[in-house]
MARBA-3410 file (N, C-alpha, C, O; in Angstrom, 1 decimal):
116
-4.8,36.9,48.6,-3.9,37.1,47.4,-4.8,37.6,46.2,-5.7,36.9,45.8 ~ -4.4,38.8,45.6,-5.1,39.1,44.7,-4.3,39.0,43.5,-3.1,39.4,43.7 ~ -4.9,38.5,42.1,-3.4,38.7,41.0,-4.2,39.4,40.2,-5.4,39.6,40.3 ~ -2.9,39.9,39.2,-3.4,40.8,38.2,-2.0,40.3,36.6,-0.8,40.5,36.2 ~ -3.1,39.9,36.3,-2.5,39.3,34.7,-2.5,40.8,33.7,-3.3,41.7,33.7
-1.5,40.8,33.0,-0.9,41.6,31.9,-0.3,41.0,31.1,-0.2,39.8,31.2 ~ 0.3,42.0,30.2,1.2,41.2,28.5,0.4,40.8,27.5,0.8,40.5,26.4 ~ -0.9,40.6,27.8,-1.3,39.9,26.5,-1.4,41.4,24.8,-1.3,42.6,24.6 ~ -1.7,40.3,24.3,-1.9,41.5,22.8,-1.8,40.7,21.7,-1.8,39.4,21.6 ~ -1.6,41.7,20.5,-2.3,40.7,19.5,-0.5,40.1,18.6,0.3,41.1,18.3
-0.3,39.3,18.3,1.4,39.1,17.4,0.6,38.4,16.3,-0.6,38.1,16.2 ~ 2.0,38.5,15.2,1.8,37.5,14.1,2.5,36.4,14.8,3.3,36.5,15.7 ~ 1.5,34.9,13.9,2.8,33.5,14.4,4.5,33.6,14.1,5.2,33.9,13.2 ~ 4.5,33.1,15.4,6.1,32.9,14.9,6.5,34.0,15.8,7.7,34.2,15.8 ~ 5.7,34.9,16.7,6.1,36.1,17.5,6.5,35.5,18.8,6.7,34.3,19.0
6.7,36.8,19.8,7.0,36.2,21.0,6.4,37.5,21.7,6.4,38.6,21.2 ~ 5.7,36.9,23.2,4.5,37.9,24.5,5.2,37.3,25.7,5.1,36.1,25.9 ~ 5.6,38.0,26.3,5.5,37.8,27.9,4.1,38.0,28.7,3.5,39.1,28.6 ~ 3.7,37.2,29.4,2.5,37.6,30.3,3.4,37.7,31.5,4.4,37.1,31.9 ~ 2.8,38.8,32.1,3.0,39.0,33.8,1.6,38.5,34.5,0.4,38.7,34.2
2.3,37.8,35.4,0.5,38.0,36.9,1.6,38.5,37.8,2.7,38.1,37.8 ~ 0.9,39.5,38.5,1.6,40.2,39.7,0.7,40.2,40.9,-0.4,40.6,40.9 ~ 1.3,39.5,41.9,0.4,39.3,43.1,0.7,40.5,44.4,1.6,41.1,44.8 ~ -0.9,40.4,44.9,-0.6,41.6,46.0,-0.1,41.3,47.2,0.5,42.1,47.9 ~ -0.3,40.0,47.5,0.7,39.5,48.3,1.6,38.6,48.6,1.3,37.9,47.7
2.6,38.0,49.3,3.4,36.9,48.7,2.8,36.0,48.1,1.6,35.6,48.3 ~ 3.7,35.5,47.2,3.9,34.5,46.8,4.6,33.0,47.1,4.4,31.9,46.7 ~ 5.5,33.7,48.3,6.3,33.2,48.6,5.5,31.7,49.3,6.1,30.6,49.3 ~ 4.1,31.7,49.7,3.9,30.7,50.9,2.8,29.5,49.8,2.3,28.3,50.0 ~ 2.6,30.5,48.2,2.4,29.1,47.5,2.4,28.0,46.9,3.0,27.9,45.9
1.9,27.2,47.1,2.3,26.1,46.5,2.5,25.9,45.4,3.4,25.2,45.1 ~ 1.9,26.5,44.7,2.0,26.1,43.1,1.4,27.9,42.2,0.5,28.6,42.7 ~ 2.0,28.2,41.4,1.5,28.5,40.1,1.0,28.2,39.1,1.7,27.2,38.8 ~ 0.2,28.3,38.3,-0.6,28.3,36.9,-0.5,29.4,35.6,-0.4,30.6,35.7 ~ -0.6,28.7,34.7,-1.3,29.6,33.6,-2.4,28.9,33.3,-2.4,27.7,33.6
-3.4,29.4,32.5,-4.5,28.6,32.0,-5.3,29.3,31.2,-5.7,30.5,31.5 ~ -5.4,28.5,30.1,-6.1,29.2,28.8,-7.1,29.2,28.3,-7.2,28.0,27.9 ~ -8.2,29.7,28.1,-9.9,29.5,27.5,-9.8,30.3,25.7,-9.7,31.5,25.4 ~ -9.9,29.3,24.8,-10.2,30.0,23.6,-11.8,29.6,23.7,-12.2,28.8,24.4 ~ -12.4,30.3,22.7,-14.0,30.2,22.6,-14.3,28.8,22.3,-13.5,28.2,21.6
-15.6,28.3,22.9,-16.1,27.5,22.9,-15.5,26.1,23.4,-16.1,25.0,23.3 ~ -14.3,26.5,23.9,-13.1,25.4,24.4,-13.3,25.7,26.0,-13.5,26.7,26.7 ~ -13.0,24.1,26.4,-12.8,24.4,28.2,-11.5,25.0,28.6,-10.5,24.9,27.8 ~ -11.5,25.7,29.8,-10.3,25.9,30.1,-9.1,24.6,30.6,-9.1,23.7,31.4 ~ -8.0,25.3,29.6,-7.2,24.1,29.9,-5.5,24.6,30.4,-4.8,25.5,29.9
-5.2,23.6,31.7,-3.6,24.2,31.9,-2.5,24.3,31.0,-2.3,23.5,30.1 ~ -1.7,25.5,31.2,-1.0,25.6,30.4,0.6,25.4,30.7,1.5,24.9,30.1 ~ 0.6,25.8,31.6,1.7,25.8,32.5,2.0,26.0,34.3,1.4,26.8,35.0 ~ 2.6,25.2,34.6,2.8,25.1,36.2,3.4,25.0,37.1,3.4,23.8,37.5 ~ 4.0,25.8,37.8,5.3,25.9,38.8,5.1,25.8,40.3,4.4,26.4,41.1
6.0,24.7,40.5,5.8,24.6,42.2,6.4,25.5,43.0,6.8,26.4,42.2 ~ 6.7,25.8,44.3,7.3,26.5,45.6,8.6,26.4,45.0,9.2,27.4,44.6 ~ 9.1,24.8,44.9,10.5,24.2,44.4,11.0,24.6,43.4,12.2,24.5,43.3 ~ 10.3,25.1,42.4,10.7,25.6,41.0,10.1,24.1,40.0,10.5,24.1,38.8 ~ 9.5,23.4,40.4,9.6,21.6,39.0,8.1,22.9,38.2,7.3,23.7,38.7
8.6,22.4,37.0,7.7,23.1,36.3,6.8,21.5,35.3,7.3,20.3,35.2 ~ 5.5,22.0,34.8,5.2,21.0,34.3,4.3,21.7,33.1,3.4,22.5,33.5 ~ 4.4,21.4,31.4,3.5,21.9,30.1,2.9,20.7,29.8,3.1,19.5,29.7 ~ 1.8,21.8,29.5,1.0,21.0,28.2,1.9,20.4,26.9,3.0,20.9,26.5 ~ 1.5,19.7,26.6,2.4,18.8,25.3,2.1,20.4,24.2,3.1,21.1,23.8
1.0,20.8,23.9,1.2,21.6,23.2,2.2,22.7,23.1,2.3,23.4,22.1 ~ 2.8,23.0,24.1,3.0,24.1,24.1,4.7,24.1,25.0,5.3,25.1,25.3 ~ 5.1,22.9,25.2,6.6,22.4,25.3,7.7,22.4,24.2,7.9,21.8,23.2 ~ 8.4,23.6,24.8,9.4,23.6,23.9,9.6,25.7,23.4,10.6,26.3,23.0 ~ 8.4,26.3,23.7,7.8,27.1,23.3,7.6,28.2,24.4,8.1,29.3,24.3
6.9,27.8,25.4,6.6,28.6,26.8,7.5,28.1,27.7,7.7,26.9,27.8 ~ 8.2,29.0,28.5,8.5,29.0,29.8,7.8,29.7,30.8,7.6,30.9,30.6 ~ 7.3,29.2,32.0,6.9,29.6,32.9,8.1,30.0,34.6,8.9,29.3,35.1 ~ 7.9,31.5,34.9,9.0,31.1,35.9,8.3,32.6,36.9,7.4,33.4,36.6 ~ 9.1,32.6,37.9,8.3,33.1,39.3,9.8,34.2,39.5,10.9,34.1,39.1
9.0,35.4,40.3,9.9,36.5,41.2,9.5,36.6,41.7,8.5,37.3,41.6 ~ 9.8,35.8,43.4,9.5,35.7,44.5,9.6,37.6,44.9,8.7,38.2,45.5 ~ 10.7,38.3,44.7,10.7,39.7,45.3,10.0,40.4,44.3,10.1,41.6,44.3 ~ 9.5,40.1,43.7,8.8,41.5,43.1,6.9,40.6,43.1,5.9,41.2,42.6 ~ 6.9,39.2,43.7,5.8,38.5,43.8,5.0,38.4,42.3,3.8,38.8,42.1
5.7,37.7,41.4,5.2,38.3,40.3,5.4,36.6,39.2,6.4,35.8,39.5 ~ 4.7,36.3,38.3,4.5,34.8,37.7,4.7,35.3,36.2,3.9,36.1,35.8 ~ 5.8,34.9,35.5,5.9,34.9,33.9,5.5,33.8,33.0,5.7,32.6,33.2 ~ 5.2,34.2,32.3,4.5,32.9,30.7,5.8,33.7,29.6,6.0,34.8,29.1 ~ 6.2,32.8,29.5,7.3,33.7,28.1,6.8,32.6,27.0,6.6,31.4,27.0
6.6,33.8,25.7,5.5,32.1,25.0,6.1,33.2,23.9,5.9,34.4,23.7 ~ 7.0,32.0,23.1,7.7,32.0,22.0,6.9,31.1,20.9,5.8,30.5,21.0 ~ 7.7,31.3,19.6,6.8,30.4,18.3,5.8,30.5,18.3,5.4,29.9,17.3 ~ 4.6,31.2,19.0,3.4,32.0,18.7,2.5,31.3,17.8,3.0,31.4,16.7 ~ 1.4,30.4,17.8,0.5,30.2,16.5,-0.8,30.3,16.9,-1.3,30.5,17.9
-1.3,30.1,15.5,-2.7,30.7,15.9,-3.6,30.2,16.6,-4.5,30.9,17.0 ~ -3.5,29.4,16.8,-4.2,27.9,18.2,-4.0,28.3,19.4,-4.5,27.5,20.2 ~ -3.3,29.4,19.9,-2.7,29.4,21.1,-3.2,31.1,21.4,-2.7,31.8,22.3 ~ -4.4,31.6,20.4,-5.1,32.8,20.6,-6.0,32.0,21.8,-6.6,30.9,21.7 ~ -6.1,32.8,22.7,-7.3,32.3,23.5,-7.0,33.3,24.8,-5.9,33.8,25.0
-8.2,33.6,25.9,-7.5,34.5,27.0,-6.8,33.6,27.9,-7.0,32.4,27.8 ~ -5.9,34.3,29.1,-5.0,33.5,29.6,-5.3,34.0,31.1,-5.8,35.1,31.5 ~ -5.1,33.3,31.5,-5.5,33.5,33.6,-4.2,32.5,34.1,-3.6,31.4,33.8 ~ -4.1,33.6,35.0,-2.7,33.0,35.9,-3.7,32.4,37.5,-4.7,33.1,37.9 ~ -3.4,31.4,38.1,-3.8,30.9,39.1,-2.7,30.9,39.8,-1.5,30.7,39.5
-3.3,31.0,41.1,-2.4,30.6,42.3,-2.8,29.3,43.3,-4.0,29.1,43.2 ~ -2.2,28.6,44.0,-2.4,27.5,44.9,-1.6,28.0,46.7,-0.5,27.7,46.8 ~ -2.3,28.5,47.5,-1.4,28.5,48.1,-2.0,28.4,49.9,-3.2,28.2,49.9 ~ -1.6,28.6,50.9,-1.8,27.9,52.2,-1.8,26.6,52.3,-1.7,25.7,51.4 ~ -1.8,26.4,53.9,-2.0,25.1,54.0,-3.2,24.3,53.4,-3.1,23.1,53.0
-4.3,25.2,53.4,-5.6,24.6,53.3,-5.7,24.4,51.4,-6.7,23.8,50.8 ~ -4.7,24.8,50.9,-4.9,25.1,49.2,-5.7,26.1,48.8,-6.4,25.9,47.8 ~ -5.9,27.3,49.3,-6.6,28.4,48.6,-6.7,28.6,47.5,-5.6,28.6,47.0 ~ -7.6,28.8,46.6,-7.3,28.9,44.8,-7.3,30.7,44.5,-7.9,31.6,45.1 ~ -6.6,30.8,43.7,-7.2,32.4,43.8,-6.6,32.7,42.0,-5.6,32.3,41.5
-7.6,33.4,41.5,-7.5,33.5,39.9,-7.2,34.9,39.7,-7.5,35.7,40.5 ~ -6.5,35.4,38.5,-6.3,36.7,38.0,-7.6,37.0,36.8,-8.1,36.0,36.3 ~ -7.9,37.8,36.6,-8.2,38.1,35.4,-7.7,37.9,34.7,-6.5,37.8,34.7 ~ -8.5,37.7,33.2,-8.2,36.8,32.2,-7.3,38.4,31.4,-7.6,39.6,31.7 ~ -6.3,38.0,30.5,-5.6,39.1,29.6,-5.6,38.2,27.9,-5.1,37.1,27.6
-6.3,39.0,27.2,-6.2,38.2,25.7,-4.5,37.8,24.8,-3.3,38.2,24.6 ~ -5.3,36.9,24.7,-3.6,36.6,23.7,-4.4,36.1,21.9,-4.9,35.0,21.7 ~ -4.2,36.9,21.1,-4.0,36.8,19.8,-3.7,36.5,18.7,-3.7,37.4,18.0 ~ -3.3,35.4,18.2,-2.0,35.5,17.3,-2.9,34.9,15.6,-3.7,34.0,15.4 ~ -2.2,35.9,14.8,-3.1,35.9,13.9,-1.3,34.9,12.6,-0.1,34.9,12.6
-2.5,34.3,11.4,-1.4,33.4,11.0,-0.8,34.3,9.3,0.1,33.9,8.6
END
């Protein structure tokens, strides 16, 4: 599975960005989805997380704000990230979980901006 993260760009706070990760191959047989965020000098931290089942699970920061959700036919992982602030500039990587064995497999990172 290879992904490919898009949508990022630069908003004022208070904006709203869809990210896409678009995978080359199903999706269908993963276990889990991810988002996950690196601003500088900060570890990467989850952002958001969707199972096979649909149970989704956020960072306290960012509940209320981001929705995370999946298209199984077009194999494709959304971040819809509303209320926008400046804390939440950092790049974004979509992760995948998926086979039996737990394969990890990462997108490239796409920046996200948001100036106050």
């Amino acid at each position: 599975v290879q992904l490919q993260a898009s949508g990022g760009g630069w908003v004022q706070a208070g904006g709203s960005l869809r990210l896409s990760c678009a995978a080359s191959g199903s999706i269908f047989s993963c276990n889990a989805m991810n988002w996950y965020r690196q601003a500088p000098v900060k570890q990467r931290e989850l952002v958001a997380h969707i199972t096979n089942r649909g149970s989704t699970h956020y960072a306290d920061s960012v509940k209320g704000r981001f929705t995370i959700s999946t298209d199984n036919a077009k194999n494709t992982v959304y971040l819809q990230m509303n209320s926008l602030k400046p804390e939440d500039t950092a790049v974004y990587y979509c992760n995948a979980i998926c086979g039996r064995t737990g394969n990890t497999y990462w997108g490239q990172g796409t920046q996200v901006t948001v100036s106050s």
